[in-house]
C-alpha positions as CSV (number, residue, x, y, z in Angstrom):
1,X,8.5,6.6,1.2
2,X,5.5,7.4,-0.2
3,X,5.5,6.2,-3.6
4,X,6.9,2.8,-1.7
5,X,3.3,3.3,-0.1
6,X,1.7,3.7,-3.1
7,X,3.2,1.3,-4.9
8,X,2.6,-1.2,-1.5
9,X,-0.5,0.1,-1.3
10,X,-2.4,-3.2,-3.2
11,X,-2.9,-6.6,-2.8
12,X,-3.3,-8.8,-5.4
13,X,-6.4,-10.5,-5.9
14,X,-5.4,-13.0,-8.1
15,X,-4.5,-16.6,-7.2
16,X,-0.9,-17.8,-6.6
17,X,1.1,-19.9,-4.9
18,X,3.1,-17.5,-3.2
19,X,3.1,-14.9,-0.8
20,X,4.7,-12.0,-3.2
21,X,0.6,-11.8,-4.7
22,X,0.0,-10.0,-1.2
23,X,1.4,-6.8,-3.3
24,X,0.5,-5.4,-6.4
25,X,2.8,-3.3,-8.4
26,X,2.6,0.5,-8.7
27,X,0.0,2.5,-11.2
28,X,-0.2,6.0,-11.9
29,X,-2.8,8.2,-14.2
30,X,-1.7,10.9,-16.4
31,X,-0.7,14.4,-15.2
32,X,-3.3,17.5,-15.9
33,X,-2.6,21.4,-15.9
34,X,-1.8,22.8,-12.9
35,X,-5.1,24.2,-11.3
36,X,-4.1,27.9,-12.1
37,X,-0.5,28.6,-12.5
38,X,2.3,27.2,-14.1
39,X,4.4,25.9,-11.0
40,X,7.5,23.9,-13.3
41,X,6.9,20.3,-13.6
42,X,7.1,19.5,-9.6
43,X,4.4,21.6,-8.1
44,X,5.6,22.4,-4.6
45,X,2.1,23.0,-3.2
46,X,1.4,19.2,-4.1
47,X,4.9,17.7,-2.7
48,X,3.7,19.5,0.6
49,X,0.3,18.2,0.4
50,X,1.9,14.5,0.5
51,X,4.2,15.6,3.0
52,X,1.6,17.1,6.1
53,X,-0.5,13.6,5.1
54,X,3.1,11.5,5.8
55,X,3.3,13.7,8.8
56,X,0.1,13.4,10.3
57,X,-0.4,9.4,9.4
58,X,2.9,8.6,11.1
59,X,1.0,10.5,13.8
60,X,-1.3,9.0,14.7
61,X,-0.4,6.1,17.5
62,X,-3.4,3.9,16.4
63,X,-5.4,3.8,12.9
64,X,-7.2,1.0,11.2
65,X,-9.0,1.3,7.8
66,X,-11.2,-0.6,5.0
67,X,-10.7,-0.3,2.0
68,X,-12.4,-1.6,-1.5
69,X,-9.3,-2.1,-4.2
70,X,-9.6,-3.1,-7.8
71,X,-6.2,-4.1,-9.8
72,X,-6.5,-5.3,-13.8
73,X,-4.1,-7.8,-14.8
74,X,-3.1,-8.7,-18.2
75,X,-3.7,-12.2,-19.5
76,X,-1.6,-13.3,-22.3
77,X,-3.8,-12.3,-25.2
78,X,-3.0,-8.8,-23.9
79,X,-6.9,-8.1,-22.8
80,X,-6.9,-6.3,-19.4
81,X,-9.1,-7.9,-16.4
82,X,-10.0,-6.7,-13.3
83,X,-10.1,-8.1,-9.9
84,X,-11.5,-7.2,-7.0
85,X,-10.8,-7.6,-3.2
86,X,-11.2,-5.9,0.0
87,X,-8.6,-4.7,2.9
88,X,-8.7,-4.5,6.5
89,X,-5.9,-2.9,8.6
90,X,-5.0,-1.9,11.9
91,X,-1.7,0.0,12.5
92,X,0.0,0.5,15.9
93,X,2.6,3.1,15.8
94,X,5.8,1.9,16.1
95,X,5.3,-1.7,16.9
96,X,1.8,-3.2,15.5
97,X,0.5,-4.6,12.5
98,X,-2.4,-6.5,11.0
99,X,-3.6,-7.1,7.0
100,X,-6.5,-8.6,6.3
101,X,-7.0,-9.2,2.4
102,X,-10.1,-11.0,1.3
103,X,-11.9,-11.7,-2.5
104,X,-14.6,-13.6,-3.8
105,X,-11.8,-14.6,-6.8
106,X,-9.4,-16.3,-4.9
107,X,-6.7,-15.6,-2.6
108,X,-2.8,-15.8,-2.7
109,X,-1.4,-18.4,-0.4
110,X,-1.1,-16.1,3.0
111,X,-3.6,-13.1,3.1
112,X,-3.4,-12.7,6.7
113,X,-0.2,-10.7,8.6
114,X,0.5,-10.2,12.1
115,X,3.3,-8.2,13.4
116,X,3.3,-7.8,17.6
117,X,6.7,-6.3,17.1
118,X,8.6,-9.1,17.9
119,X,7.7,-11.9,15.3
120,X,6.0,-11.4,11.4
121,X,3.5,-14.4,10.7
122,X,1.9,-14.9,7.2
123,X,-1.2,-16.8,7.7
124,X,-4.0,-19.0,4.8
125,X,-6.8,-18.0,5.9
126,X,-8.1,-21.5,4.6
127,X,-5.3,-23.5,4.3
128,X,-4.1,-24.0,7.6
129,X,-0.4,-23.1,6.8
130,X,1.5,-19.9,8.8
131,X,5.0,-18.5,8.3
132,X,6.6,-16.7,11.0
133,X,10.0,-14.7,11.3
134,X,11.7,-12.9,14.1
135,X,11.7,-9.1,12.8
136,X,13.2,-5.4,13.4
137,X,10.7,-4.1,16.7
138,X,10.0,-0.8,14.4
139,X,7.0,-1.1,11.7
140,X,9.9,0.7,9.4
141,X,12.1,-2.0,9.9
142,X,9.8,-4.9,9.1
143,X,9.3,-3.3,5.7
144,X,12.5,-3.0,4.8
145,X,13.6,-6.6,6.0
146,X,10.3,-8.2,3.9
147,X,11.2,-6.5,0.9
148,X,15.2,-7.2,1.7
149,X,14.9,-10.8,2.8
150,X,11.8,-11.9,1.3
151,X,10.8,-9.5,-2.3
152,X,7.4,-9.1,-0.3
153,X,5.7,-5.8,-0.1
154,X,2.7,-5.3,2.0
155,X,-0.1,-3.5,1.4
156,X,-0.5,0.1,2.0
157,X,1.6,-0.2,5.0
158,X,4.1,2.1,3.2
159,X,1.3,4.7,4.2
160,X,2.6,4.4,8.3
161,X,6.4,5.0,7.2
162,X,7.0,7.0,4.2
163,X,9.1,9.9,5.6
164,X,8.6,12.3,2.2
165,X,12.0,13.9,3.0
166,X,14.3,15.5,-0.4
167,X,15.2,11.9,-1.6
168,X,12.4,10.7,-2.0
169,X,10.0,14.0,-3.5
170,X,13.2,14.1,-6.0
171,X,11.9,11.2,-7.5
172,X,9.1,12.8,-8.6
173,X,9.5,14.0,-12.7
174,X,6.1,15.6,-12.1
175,X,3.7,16.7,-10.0
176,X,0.3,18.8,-10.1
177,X,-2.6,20.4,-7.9
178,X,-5.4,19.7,-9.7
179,X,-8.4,20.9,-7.7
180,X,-10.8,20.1,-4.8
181,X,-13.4,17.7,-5.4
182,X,-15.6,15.3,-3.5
183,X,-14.6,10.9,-2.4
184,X,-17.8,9.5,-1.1
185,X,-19.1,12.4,1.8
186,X,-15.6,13.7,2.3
187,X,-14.2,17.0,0.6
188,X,-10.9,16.1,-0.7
189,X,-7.8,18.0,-2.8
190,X,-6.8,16.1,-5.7
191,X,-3.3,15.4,-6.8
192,X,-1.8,13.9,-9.7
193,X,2.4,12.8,-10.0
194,X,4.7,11.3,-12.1
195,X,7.7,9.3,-12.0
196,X,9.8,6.9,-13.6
197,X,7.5,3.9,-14.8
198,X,4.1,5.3,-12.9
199,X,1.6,8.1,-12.8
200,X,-0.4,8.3,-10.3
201,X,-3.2,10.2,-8.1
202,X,-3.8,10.9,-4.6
203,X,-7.5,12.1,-3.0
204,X,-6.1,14.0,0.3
205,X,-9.2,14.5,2.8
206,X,-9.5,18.4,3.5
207,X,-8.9,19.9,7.1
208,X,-7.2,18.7,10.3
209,X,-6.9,15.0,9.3
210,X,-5.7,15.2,6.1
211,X,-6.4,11.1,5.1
212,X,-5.6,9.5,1.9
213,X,-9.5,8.7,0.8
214,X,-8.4,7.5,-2.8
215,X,-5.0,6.4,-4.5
216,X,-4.9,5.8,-8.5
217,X,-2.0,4.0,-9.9
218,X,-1.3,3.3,-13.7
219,X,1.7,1.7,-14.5
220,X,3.9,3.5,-17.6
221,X,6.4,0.8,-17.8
222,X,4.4,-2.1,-19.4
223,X,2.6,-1.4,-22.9
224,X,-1.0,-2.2,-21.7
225,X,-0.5,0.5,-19.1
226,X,-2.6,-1.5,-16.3
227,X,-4.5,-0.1,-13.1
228,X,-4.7,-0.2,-9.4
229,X,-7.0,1.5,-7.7
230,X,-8.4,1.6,-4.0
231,X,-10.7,3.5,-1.8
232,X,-10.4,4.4,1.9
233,X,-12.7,4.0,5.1
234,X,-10.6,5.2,8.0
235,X,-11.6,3.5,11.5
236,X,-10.6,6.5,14.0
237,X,-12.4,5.2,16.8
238,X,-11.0,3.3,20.2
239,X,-7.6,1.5,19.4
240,X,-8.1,-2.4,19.0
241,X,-6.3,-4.5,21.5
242,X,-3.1,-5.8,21.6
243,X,-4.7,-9.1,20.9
244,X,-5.3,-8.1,17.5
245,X,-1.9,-7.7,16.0
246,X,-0.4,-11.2,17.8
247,X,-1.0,-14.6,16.2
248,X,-1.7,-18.0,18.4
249,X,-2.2,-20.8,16.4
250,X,-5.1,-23.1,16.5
251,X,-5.0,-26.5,16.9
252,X,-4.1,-28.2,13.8
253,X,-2.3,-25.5,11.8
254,X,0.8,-26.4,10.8
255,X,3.8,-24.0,10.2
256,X,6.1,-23.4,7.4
257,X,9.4,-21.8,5.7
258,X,8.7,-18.5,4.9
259,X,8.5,-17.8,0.9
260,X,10.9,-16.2,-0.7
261,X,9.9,-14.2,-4.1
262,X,10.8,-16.4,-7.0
263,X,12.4,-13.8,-8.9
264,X,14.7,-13.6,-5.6
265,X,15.0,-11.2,-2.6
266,X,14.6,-7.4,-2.6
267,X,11.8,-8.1,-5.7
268,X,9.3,-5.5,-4.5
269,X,12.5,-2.4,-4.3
270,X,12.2,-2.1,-7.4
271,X,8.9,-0.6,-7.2
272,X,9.4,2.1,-5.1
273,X,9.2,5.3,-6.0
274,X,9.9,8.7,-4.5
């Protein structure tokens, strides 16, 4: 679903000694006025908008993107701080996947994830270490089985499998054109939405490919009301080969159990949204 996406759609930055930092929890920004109307709390003209982006992602058979993401986590004073990192990911519809996550502030234990359609493998990039599982052959069912078996929630891979069918839209407590504008040199339609525990915006690229270029998240449901952000470079040229969503070891890494989110499987449902 697509708020699942959204709220997927982050990796944390921060260090930790699991695998569940790969995720960052949802964030959402505060509705304004529809652009010229009032449509009732849900306007319909943005719950289509996210719908023909669903459609058209899930798509595509091939799509990679980079994309520059910020997220602000509260220390215990209560001050807010924000990290930085970078993603890199190449989707192949139904059965291939591969996550990059890189920062100059540290990484969490696995920031690397191949998934061939067969097998899931969490990689350190310096550590050496990889976890692997055998998974559903569908990028749909991986999802669900990481945040079922394991409370982890990848990031922005919600994007590829968000269906934006009645169940989920009806999630949504609010929702609101508010207006074209511009994200870096592409022209974009803005839209903002509301749900339980998160407000959040959506950039959607104008025209035939109709690309998420920015996403906005603030969470509602903790009282310093922190921020995700991230920004999208979409890679739409020749599909990368098969070798790039399959993992080989190299000589000398050495494999472990996967992690399992402290707080217990099924951790990262209870950030989904519509």
């Amino acid at each position: 679903m697509l708020i699942a996406m959204l709220s997927a759609l982050l990796a944390s930055a921060a260090p930790a000694p699991d695998v569940q930092v790969a995720a960052l929890p949802p964030s959402r920004a505060p509705l304004i006025a529809a652009e010229d109307e009032d449509t009732g709390p849900v306007d319909s003209r943005a719950a289509a908008a996210l719908q023909r982006m669903s459609r058209y992602l899930q798509s595509q058979q091939f799509l990679g993107l980079k994309a520059r993401a910020s997220s602000e986590q509260v220390v215990s004073s209560g001050e807010k701080i924000q990290l930085d990192y970078s993603l890199t990911i190449w989707v192949r519809q139904p059965d291939g996947l591969r996550v990059d996550v890189t920062s100059d502030r540290g990484l969490p234990a696995f920031s690397q994830f191949f998934f061939d359609g067969r097998t899931f493998t969490a990689v350190g990039a310096t550590s050496g270490a990889y976890a692997r599982v055998p998974v559903p052959a569908t990028l749909k069912g991986l999802t669900e089985k990481l945040v079922d078996d394991y409370g982890l929630r990848l990031p922005l891979v919600d994007l590829f499998t968000w269906a934006g069918g009645d169940e989920h839209l009806s999630r949504l407590t609010g929702a609101v054109s508010v207006g074209p504008t511009t994200v870096g040199e592409w022209p974009c339609d803005q839209y903002a939405f509301r749900q339980e525990g998160l407000d959040w915006q959506v950039w959607i690229q104008r025209g035939e490919q109709p690309l998420p270029r920015r996403i906005v998240m603030t969470a509602t449901d903790e009282p310093a009301r922190p921020r995700q952000s991230v920004e999208i470079d979409w890679l739409l040229q020749a599909p990368p080969a098969a070798t790039v969503f399959a993992f080989e070891p190299p000589a000398g890494a050495r494999e472990v159990p996967m992690p399992t989110s402290p707080d217990g499987a099924g951790r990262g449902a209870a950030a989904e949204g519509p």
